[in-house]
TIVO-2410 file (N, C-alpha, C; in nm, 3 decimals):
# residues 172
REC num residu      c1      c2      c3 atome chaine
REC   1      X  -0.262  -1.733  -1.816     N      A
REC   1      X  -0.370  -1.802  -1.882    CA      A
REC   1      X  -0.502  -1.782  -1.807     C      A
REC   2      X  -0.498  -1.783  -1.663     N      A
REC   2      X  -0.601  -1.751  -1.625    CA      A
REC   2      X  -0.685  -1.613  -1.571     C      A
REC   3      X  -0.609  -1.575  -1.563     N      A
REC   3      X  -0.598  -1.391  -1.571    CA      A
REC   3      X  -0.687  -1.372  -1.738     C      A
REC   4      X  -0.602  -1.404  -1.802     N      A
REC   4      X  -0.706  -1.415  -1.981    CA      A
REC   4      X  -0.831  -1.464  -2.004     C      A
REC   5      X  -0.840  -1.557  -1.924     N      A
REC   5      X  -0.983  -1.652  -1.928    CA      A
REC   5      X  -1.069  -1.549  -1.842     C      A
REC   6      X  -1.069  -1.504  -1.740     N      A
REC   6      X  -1.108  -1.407  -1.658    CA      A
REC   6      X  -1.154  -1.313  -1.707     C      A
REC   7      X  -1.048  -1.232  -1.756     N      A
REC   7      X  -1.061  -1.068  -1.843    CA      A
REC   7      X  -1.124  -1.086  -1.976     C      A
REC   8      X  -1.124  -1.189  -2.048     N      A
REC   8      X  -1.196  -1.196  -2.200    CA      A
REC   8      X  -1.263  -1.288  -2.236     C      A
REC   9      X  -1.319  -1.381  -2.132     N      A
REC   9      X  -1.398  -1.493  -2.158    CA      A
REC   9      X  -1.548  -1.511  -2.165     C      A
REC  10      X  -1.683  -1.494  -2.239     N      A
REC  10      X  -1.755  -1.484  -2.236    CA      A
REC  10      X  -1.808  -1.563  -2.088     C      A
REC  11      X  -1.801  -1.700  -2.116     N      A
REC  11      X  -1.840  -1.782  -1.962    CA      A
REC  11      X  -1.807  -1.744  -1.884     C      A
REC  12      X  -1.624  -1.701  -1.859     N      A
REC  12      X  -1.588  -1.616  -1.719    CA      A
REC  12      X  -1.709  -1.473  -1.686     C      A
REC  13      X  -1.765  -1.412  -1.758     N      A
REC  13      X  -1.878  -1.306  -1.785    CA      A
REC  13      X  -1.947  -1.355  -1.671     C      A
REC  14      X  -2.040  -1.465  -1.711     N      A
REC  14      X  -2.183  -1.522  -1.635    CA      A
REC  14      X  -2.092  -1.586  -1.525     C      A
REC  15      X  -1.991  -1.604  -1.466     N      A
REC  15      X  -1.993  -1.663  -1.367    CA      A
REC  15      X  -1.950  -1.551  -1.260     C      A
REC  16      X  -1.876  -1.469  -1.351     N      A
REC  16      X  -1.853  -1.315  -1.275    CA      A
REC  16      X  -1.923  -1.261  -1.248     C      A
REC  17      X  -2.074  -1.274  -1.306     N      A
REC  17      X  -2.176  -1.155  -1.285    CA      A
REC  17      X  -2.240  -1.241  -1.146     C      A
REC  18      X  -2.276  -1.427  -1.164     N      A
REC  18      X  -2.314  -1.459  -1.012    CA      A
REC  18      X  -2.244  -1.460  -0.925     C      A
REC  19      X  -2.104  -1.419  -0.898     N      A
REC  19      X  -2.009  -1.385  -0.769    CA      A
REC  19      X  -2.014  -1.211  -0.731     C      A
REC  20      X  -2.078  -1.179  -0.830     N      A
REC  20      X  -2.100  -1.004  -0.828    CA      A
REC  20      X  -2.198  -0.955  -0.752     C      A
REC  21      X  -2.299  -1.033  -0.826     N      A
REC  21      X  -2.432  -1.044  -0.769    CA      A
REC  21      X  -2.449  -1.103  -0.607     C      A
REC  22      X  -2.353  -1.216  -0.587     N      A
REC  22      X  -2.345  -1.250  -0.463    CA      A
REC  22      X  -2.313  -1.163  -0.358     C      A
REC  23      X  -2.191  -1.115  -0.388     N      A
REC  23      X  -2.128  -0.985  -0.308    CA      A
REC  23      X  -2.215  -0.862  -0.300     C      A
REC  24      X  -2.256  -0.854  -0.422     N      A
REC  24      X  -2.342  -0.725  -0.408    CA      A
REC  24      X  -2.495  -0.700  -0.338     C      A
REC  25      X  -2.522  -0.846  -0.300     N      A
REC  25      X  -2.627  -0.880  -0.221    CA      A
REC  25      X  -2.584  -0.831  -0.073     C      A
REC  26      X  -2.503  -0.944  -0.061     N      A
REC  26      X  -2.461  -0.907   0.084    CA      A
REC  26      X  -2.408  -0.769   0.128     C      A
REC  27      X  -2.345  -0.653   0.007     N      A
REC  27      X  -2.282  -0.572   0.081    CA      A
REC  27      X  -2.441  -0.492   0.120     C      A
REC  28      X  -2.522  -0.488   0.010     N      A
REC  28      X  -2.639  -0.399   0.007    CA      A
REC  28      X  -2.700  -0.393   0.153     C      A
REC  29      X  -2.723  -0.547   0.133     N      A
REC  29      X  -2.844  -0.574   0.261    CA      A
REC  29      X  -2.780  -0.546   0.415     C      A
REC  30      X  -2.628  -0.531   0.390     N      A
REC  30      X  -2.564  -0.501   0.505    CA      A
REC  30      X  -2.590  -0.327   0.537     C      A
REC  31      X  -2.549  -0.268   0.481     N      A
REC  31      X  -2.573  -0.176   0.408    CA      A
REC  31      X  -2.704  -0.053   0.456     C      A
REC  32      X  -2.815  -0.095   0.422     N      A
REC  32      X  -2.961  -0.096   0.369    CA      A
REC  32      X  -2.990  -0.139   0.528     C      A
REC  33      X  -2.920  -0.237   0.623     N      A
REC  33      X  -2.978  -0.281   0.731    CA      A
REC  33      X  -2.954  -0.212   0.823     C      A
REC  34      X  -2.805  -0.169   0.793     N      A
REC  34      X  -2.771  -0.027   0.875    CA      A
REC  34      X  -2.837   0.101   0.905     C      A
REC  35      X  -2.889   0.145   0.739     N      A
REC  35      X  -2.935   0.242   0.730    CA      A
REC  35      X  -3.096   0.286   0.804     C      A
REC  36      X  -3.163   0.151   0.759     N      A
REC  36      X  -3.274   0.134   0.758    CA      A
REC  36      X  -3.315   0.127   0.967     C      A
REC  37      X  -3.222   0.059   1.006     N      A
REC  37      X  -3.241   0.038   1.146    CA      A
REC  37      X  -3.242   0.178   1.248     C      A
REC  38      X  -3.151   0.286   1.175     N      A
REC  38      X  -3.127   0.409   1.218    CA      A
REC  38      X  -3.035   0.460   1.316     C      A
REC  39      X  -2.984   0.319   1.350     N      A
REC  39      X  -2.899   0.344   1.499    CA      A
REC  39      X  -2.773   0.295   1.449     C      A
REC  40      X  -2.766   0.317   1.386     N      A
REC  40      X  -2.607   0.226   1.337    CA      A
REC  40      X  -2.489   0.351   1.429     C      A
REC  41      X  -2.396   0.291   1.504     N      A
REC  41      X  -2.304   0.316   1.574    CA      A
REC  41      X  -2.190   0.230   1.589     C      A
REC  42      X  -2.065   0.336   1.510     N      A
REC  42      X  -1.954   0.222   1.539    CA      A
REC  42      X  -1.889   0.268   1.671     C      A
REC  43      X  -1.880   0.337   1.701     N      A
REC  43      X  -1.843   0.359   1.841    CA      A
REC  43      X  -1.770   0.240   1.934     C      A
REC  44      X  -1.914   0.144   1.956     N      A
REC  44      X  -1.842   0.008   2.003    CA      A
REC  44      X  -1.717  -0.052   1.933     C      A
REC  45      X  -1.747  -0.076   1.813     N      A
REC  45      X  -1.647  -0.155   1.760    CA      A
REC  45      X  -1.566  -0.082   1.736     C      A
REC  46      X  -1.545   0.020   1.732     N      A
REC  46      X  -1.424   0.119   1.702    CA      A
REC  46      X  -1.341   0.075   1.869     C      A
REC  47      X  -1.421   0.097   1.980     N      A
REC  47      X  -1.384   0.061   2.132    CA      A
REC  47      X  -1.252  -0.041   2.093     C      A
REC  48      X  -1.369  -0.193   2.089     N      A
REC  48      X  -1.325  -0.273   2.081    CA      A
REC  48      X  -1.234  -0.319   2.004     C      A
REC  49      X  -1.209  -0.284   1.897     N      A
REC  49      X  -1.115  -0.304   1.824    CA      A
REC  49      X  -0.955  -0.225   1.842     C      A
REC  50      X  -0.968  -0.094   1.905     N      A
REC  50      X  -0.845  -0.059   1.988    CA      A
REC  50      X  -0.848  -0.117   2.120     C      A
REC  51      X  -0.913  -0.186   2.217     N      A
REC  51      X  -0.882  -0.211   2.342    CA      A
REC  51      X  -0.845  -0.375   2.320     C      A
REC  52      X  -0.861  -0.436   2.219     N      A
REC  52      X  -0.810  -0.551   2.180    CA      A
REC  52      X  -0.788  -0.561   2.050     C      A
REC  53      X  -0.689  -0.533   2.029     N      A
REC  53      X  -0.576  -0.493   1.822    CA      A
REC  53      X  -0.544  -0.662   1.836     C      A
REC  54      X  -0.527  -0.677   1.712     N      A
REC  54      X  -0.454  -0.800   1.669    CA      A
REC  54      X  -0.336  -0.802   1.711     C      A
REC  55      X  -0.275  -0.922   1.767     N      A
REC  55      X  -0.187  -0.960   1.832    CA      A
REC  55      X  -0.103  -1.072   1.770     C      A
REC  56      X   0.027  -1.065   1.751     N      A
REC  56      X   0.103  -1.176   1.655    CA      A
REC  56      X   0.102  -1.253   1.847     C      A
REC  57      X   0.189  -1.374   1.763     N      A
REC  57      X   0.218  -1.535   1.848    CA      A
REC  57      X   0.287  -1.446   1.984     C      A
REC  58      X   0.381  -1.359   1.924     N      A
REC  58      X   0.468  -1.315   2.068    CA      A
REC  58      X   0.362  -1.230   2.158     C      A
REC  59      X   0.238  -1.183   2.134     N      A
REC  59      X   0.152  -1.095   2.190    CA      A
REC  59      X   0.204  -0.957   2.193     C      A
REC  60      X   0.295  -0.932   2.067     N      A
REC  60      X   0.277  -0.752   2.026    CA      A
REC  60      X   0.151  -0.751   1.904     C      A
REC  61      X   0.161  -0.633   1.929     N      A
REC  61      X   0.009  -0.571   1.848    CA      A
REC  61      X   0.124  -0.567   1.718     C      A
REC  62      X  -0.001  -0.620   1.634     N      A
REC  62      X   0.043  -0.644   1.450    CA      A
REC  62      X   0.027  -0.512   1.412     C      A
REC  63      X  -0.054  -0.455   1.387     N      A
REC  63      X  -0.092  -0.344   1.289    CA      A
REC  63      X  -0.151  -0.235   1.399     C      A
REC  64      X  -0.013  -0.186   1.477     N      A
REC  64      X   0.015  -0.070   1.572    CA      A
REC  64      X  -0.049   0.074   1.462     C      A
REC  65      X  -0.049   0.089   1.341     N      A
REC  65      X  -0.069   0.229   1.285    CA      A
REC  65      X  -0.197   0.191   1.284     C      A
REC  66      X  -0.273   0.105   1.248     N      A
REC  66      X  -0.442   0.090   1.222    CA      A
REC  66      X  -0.450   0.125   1.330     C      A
REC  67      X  -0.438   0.054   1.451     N      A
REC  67      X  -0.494   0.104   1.622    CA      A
REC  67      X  -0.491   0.231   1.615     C      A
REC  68      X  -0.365   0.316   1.579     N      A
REC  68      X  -0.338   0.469   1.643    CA      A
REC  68      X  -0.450   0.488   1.538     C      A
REC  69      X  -0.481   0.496   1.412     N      A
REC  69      X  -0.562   0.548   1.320    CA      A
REC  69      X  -0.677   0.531   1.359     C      A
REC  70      X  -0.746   0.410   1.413     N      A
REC  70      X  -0.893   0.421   1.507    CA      A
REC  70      X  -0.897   0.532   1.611     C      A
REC  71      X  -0.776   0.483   1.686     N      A
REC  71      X  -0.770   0.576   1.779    CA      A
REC  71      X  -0.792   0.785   1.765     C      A
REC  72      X  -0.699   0.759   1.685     N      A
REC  72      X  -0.638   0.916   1.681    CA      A
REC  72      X  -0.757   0.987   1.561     C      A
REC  73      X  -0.802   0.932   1.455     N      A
REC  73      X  -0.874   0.948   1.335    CA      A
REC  73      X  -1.049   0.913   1.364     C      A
REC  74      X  -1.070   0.823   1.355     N      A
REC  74      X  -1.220   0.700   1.328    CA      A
REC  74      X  -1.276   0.754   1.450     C      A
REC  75      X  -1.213   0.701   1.614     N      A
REC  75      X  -1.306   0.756   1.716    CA      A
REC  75      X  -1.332   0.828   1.719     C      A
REC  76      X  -1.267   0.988   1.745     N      A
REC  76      X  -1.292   1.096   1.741    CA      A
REC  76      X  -1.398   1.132   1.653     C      A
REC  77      X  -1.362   1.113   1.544     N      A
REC  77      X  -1.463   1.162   1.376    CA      A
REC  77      X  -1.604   1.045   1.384     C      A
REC  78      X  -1.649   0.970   1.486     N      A
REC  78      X  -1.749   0.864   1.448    CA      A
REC  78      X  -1.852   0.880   1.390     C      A
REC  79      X  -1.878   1.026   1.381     N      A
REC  79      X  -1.998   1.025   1.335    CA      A
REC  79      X  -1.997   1.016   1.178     C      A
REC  80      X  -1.897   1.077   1.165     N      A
REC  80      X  -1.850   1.034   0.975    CA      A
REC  80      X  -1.879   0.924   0.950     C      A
REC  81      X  -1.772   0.849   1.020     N      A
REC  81      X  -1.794   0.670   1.007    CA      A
REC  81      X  -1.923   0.628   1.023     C      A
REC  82      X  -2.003   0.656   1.119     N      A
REC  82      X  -2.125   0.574   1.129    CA      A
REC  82      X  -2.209   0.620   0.988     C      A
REC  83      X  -2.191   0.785   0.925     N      A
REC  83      X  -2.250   0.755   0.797    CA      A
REC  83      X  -2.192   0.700   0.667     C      A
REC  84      X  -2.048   0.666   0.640     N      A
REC  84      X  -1.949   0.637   0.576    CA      A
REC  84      X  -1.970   0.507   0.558     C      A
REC  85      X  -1.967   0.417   0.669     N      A
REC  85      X  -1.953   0.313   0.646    CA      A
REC  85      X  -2.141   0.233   0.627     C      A
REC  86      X  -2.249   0.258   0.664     N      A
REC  86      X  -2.396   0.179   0.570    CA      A
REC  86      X  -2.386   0.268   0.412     C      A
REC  87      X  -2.338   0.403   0.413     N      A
REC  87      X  -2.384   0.462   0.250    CA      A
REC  87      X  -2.263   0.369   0.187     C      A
REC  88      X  -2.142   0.357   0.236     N      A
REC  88      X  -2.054   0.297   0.133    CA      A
REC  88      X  -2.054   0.151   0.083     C      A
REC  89      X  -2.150   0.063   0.202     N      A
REC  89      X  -2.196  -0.085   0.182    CA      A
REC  89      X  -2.269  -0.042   0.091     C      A
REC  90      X  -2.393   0.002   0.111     N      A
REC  90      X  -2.506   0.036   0.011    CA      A
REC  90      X  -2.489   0.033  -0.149     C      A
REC  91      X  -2.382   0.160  -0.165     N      A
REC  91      X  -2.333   0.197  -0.279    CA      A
REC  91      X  -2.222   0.080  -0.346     C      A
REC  92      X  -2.138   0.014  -0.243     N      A
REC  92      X  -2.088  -0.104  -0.298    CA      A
REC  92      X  -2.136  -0.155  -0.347     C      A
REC  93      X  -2.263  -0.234  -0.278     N      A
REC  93      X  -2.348  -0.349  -0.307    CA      A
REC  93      X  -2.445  -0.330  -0.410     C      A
REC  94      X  -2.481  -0.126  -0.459     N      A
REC  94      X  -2.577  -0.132  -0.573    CA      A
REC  94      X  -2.472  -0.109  -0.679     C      A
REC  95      X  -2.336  -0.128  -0.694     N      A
REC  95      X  -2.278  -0.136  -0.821    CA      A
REC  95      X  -2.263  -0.231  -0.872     C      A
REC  96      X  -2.206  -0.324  -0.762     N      A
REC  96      X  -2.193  -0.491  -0.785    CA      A
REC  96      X  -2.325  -0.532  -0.849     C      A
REC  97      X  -2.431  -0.519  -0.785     N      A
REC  97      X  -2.544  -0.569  -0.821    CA      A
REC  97      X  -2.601  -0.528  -0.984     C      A
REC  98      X  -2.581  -0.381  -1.020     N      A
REC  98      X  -2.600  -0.341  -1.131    CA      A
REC  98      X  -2.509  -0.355  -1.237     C      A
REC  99      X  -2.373  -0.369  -1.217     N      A
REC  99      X  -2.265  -0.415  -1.261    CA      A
REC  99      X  -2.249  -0.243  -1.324     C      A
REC 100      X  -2.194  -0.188  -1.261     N      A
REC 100      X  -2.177  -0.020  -1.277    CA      A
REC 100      X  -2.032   0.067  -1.187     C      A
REC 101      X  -1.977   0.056  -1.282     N      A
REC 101      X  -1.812   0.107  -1.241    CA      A
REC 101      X  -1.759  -0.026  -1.137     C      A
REC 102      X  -1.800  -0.142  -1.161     N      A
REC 102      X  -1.807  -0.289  -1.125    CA      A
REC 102      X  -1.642  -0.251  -1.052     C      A
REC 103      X  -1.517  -0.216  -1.103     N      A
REC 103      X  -1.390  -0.251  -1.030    CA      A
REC 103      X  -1.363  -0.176  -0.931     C      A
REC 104      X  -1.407  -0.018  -0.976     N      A
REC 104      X  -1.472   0.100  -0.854    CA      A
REC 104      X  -1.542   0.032  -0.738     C      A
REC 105      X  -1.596   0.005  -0.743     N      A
REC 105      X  -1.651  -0.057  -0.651    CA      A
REC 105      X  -1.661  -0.188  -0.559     C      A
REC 106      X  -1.602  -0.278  -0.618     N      A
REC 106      X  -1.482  -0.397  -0.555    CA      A
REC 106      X  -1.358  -0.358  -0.509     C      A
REC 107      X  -1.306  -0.230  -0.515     N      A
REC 107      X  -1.226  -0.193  -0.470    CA      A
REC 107      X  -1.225  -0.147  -0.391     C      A
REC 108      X  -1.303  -0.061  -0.333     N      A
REC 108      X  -1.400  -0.001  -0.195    CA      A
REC 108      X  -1.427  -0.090  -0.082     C      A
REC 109      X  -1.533  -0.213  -0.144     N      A
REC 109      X  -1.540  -0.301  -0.068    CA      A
REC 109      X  -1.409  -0.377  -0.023     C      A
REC 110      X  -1.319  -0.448  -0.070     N      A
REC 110      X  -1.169  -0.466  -0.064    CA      A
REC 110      X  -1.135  -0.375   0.106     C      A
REC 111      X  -1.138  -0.241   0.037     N      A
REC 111      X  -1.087  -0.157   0.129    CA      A
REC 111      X  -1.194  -0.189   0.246     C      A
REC 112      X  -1.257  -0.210   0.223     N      A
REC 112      X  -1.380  -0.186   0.342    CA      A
REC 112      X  -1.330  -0.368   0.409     C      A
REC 113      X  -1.311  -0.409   0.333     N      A
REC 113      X  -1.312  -0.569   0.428    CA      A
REC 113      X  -1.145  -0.592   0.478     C      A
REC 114      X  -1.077  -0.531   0.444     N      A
REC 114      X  -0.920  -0.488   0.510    CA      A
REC 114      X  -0.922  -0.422   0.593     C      A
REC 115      X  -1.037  -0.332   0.651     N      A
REC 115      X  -0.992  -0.234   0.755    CA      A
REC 115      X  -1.087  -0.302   0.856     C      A
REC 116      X  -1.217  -0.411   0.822     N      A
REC 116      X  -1.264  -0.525   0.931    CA      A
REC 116      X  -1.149  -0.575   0.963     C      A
REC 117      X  -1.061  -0.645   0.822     N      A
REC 117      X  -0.974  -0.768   0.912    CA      A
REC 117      X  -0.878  -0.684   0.993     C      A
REC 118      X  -0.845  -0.564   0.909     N      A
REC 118      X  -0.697  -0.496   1.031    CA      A
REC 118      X  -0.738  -0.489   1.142     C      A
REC 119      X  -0.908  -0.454   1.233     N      A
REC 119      X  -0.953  -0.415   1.315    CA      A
REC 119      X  -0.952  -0.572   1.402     C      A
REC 120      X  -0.936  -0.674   1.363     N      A
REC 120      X  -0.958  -0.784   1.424    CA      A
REC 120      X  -1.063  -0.905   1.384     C      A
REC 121      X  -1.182  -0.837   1.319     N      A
REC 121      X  -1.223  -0.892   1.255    CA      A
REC 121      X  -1.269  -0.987   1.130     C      A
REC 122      X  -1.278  -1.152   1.187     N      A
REC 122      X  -1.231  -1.207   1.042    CA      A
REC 122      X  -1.404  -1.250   0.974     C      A
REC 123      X  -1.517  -1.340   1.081     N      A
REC 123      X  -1.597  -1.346   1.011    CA      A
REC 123      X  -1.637  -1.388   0.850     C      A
REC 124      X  -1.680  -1.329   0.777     N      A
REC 124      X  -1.673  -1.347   0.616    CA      A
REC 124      X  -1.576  -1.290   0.509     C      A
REC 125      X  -1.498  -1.194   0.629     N      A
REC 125      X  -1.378  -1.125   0.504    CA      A
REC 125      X  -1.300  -1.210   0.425     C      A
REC 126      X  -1.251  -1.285   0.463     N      A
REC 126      X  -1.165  -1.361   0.400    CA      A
REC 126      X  -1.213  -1.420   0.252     C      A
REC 127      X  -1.345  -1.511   0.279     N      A
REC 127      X  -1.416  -1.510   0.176    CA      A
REC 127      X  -1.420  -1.438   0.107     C      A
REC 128      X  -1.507  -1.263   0.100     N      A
REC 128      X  -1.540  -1.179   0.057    CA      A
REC 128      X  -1.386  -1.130   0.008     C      A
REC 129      X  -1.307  -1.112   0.052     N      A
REC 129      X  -1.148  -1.104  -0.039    CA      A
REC 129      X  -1.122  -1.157  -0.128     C      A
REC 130      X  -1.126  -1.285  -0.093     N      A
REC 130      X  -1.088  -1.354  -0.257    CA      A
REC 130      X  -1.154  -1.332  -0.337     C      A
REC 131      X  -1.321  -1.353  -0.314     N      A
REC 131      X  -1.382  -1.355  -0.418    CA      A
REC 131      X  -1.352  -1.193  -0.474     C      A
REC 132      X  -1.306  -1.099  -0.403     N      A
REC 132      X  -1.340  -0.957  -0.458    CA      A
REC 132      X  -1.232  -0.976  -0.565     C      A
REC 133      X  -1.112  -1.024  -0.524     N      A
REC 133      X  -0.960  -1.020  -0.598    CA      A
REC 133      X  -1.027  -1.042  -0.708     C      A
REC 134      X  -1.109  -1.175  -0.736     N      A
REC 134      X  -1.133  -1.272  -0.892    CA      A
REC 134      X  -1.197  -1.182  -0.964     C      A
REC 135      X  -1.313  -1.077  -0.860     N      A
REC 135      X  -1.365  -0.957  -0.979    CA      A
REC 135      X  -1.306  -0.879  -1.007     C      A
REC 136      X  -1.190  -0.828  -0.936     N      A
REC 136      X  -1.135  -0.691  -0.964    CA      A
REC 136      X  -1.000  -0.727  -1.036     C      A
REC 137      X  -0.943  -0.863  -1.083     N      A
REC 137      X  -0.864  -0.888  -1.152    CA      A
REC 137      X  -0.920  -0.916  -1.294     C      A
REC 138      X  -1.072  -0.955  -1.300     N      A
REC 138      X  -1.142  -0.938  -1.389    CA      A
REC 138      X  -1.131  -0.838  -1.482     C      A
REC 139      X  -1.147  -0.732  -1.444     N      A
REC 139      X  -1.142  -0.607  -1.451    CA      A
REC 139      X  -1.339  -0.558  -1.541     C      A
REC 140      X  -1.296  -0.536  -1.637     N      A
REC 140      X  -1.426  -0.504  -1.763    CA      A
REC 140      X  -1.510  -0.580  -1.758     C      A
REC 141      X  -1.460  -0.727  -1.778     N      A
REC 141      X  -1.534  -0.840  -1.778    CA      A
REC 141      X  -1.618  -0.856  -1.655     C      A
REC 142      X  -1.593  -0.859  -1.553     N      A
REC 142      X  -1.696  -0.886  -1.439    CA      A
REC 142      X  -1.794  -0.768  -1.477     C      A
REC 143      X  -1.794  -0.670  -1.517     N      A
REC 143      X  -1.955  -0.614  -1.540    CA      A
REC 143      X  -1.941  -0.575  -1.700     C      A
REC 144      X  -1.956  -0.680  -1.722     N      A
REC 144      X  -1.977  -0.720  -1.889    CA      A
REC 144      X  -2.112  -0.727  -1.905     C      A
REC 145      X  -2.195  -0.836  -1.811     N      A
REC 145      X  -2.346  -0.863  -1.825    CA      A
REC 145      X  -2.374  -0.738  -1.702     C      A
REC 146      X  -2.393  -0.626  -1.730     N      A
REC 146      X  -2.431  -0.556  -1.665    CA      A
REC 146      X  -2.409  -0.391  -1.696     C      A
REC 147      X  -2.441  -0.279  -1.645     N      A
REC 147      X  -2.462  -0.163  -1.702    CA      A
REC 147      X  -2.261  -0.112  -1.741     C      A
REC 148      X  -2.158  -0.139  -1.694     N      A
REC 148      X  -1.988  -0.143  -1.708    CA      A
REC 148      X  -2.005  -0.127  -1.907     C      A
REC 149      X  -2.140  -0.224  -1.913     N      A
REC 149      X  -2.107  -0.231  -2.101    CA      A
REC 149      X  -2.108  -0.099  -2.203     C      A
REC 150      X  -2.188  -0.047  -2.117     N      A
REC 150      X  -2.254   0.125  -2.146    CA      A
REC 150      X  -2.124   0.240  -2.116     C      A
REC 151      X  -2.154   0.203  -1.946     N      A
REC 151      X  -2.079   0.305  -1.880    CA      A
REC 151      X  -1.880   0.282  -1.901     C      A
REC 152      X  -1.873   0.195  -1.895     N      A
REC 152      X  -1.706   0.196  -1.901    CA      A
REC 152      X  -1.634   0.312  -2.066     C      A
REC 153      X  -1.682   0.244  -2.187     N      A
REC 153      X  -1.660   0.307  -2.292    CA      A
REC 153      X  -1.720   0.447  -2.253     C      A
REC 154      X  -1.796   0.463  -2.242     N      A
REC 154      X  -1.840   0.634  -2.222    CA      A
REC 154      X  -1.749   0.680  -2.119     C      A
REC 155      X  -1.705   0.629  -2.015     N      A
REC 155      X  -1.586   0.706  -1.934    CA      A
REC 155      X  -1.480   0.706  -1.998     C      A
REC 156      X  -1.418   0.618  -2.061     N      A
REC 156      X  -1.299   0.636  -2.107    CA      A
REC 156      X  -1.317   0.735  -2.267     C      A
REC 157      X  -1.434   0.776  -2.341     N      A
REC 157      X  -1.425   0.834  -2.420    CA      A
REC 157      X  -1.413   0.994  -2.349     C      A
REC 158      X  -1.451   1.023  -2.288     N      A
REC 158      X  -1.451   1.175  -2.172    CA      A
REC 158      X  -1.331   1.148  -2.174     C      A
REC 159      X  -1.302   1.064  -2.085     N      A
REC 159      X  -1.112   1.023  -2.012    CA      A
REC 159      X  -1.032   1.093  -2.161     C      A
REC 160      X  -1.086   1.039  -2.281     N      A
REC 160      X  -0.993   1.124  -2.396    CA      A
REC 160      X  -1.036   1.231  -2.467     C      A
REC 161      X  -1.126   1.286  -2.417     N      A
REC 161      X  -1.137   1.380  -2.496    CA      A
REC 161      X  -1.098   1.500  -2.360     C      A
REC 162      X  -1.112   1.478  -2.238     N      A
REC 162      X  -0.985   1.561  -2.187    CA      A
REC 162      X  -0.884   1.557  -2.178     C      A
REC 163      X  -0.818   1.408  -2.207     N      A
REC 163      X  -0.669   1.433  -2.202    CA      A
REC 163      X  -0.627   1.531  -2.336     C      A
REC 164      X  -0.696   1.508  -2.459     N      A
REC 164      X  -0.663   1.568  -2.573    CA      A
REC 164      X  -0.730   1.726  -2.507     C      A
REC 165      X  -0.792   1.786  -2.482     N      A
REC 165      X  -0.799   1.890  -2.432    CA      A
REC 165      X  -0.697   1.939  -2.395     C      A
REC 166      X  -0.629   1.872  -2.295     N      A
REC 166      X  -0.526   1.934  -2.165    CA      A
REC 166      X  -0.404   1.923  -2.278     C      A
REC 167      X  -0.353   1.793  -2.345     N      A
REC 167      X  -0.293   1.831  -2.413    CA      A
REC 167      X  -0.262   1.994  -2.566     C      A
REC 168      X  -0.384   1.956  -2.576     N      A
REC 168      X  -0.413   2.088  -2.690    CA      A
REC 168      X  -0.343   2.217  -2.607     C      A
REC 169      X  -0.401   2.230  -2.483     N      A
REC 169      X  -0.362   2.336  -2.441    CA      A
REC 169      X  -0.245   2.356  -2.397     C      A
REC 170      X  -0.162   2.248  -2.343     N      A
REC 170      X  -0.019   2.254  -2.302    CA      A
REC 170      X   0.030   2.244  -2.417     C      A
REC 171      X   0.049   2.280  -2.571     N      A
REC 171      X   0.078   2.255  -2.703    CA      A
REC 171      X   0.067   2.448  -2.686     C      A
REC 172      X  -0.018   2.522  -2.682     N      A
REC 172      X  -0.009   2.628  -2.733    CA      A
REC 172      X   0.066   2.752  -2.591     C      A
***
């Protein structure tokens, strides 16, 4: 029932678009602050986040593959990351905000606030999780009042007119 109210409810719409808008504020300006400052370096926190991993009650490390993956992947490659991670806030935060491939892009962020918390970091994720779940279970509807109204039907009309393509051709 509430999954329905969510996905097809005009009011669920406007309240989706100000939790959209919320998120999409914050990822931007996070984002935009990175970019804009010029020095953005994860380096540190990449450090810090392998020289102190999350630790369950017994004091073994929880999420041993994230560490090796900072380790072995993220440090090495930082310079990717340091541009990866302000363009991908940015671009989060101007879809949310425009409401433009709206679940694309809560899904990113998602990913992006799972690999803070795997790293140790809790801060606003938690928040920023749930609320992402309520848009991205939304689905259409959270960028209903927003450009999703345009763009979603026009992707999925492409989406069929290549599948009928690919089909046509696996037919002959």
């Amino acid at each position: 029932m509430f999954n329905k109210f969510l996905r097809e409810n005009k009011v669920a719409a406007v309240i989706l678009t100000v939790l959209r808008l919320y998120l999409g504020y914050s990822w931007i300006t996070a984002g935009i602050g990175k970019l804009s400052s010029g020095g953005f370096d994860a380096s540190g926190f990449l450090k810090g986040a392998i020289a102190n991993p999350v630790k369950g009650p017994d004091g073994a490390v929880v999420f041993g593959w994230y560490v090796d993956f900072l380790k072995h992947i993220a440090l090495p490659n930082v310079d990717i990351f340091n541009m990866i991670v302000p363009v991908g806030e940015s671009l989060i935060g101007l879809g949310l905000i425009l409401g433009c491939l709206t679940t694309t892009a809560m899904f990113f962020g998602l990913m992006m606030n799972f690999s803070f918390f795997l790293a140790g970091t809790v801060s606003h994720n938690p928040r920023d999780i749930f609320l992402g779940f309520i848009i991205l279970t939304a689905g259409y509807n959270a960028g209903r009042i927003g450009l999703d109204r345009w763009v979603v039907p026009f992707v999925r009309k492409m989406g069929n007119k290549n599948a009928g393509a690919e089909k046509s051709k696996a037919m002959v």
